[in-house]
C-alpha positions as CSV (number, residue, x, y, z in Angstrom):
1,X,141.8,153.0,109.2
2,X,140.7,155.8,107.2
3,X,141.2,153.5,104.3
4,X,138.5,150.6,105.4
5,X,136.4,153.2,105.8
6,X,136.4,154.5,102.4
7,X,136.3,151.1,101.2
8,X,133.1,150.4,103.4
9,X,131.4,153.7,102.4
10,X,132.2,152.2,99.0
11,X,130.3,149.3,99.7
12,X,127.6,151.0,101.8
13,X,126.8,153.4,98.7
14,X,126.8,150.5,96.0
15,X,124.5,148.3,98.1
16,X,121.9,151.4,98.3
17,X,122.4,151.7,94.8
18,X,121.8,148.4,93.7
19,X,119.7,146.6,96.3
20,X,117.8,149.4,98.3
21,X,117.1,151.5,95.5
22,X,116.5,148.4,93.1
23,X,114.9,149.7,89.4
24,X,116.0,148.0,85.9
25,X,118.3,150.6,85.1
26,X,120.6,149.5,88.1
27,X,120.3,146.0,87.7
28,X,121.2,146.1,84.2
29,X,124.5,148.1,84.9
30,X,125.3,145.5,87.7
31,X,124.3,143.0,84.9
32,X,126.8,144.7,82.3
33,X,130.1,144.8,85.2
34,X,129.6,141.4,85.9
35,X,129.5,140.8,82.4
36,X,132.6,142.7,81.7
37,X,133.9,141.2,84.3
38,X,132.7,137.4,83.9
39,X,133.2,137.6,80.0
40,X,130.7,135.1,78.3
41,X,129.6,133.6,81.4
42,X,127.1,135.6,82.1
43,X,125.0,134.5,78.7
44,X,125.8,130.9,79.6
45,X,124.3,131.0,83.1
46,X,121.2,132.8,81.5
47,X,120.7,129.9,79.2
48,X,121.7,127.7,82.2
49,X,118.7,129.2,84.6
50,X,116.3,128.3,81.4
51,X,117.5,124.9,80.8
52,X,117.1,124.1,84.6
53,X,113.7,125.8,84.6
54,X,112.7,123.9,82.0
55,X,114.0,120.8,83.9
56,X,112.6,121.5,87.4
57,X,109.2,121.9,84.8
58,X,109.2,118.3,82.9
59,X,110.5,116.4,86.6
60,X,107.2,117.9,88.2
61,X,105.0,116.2,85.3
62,X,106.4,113.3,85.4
63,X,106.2,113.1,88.9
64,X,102.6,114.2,89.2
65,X,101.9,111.1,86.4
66,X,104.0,108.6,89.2
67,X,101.7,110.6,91.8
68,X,98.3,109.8,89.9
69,X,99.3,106.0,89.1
70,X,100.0,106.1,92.4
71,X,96.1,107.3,93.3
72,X,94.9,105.2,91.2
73,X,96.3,101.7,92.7
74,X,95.3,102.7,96.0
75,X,91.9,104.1,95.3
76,X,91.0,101.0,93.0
77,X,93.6,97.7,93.6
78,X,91.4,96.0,90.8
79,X,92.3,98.1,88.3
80,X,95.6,97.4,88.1
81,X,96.1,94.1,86.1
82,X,94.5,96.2,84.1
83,X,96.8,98.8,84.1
84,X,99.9,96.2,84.1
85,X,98.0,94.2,81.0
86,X,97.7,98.1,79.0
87,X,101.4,98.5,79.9
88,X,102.6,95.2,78.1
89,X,100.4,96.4,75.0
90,X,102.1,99.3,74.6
91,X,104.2,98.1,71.3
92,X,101.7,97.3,70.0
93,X,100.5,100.9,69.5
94,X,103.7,101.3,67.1
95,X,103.1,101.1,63.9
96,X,105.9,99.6,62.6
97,X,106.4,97.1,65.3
98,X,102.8,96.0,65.7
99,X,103.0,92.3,64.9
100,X,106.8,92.1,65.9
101,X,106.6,89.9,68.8
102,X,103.6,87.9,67.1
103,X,106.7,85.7,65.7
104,X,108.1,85.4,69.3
105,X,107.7,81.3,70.1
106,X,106.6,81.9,73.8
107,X,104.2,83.9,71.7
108,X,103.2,81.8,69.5
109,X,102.4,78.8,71.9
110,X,100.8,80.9,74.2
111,X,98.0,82.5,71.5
112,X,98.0,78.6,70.7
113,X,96.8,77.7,73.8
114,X,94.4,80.6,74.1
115,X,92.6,80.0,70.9
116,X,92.2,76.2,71.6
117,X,90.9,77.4,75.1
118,X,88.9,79.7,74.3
119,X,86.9,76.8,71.5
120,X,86.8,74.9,75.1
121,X,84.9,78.1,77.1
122,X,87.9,79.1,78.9
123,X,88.1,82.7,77.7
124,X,91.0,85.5,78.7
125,X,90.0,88.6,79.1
126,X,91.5,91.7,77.2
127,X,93.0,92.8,80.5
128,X,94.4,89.4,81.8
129,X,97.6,88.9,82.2
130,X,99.3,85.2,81.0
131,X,99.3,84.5,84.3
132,X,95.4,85.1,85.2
133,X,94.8,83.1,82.2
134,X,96.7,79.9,83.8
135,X,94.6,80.1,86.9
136,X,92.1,79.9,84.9
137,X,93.2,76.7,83.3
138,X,94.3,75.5,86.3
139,X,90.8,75.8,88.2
140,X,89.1,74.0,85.2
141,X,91.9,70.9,84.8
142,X,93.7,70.7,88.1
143,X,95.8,67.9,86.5
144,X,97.8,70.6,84.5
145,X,98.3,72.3,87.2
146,X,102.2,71.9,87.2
147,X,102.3,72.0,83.5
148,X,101.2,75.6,83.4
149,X,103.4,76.5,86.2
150,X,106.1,75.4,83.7
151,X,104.7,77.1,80.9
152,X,104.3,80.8,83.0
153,X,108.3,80.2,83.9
154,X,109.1,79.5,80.3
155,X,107.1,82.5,78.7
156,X,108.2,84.9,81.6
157,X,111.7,83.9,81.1
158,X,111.4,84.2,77.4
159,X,109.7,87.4,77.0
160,X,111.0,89.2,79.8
161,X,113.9,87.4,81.2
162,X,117.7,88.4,79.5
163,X,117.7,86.5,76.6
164,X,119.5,83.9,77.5
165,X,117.7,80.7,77.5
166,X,118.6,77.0,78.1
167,X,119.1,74.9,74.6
168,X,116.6,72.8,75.4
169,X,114.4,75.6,76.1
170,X,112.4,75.5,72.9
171,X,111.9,72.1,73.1
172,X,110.7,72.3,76.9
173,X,107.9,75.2,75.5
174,X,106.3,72.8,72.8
175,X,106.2,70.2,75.4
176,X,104.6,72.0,77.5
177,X,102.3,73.4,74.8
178,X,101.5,70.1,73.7
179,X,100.2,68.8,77.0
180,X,98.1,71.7,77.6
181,X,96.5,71.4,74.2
182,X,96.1,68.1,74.7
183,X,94.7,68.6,78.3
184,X,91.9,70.9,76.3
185,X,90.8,68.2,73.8
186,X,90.6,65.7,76.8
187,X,87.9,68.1,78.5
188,X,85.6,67.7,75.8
């Protein structure tokens, strides 16, 4: 018995040093045994406390810019198309890739049909998506009506869909592109 209680006067006496009677001098020589006694460790868990400082840091900002989206949809539903139509712009902010898509053929056909609308009055806003714009259409000529409905599922599954298109795809676009352009001329 005598024994566990040396060992527990041990421990008594190096948790007043350490803990109770806390200063830099002690922590650093508590620092420097576990050191000793961890070998490199120790400087690896310092850098690993930064890194996931730095971590908890950038997952807060990005969560506070999710948060304020967030806000924003809620306070004011109209704004997002808006949002969503800034969103699918964003490539065009690179430089290098700026009129990349431009030589898309969903692309193509659809600022086709947009210029040839917009000589008719049918205008798209800067913040309307492709699909806005074909309700548009579809209020002035109810006849094409279906035909833009096949034009949206084309585009969508061109431009955002996983690449794989149908052969006949291409041809299926023009057509559609054709009868909407000629749908435009016949409004005259």
């Amino acid at each position: 018995i005598g024994f566990l209680v040396d060992i527990y006067d041990y421990i008594q006496l190096q948790w007043n040093r350490y803990v109770l009677d806390y200063s830099k001098d002690n922590q650093r020589d508590l620092l420097d045994i576990a050191s000793r006694g961890l070998g490199y460790l120790s400087t690896h868990l310092l850098a690993l406390r930064i890194t996931i400082a730095n971590l908890q840091n950038a997952i807060a900002g990005l969560l506070f810019l999710v948060f304020l989206v967030w806000l924003l949809r809620e306070i004011a539903p109209e704004i997002t198309p808006y949002i969503q139509a800034w969103s699918l712009r964003l490539p065009e902010l690179n430089l290098f890739g700026r009129n990349r898509n431009r030589h898309h053929l969903a692309t193509r056909c659809f600022l086709k049909i947009e210029r040839e609308f917009k000589k008719r009055g049918i205008t798209r806003s800067p913040w309307e998506t492709p699909r806005h714009f074909m309700e548009g259409i579809r209020k002035s000529i109810p006849s094409v009506s279906e035909t833009c409905q096949q034009f949206l599922a084309l585009y969508y599954a061109a431009r955002f869909g996983n690449g794989e298109q149908a052969e006949s795809w291409s041809d299926e676009i023009r057509d559609a592109t054709a009868t909407l352009l000629k749908a435009s001329k016949e409004t005259t």
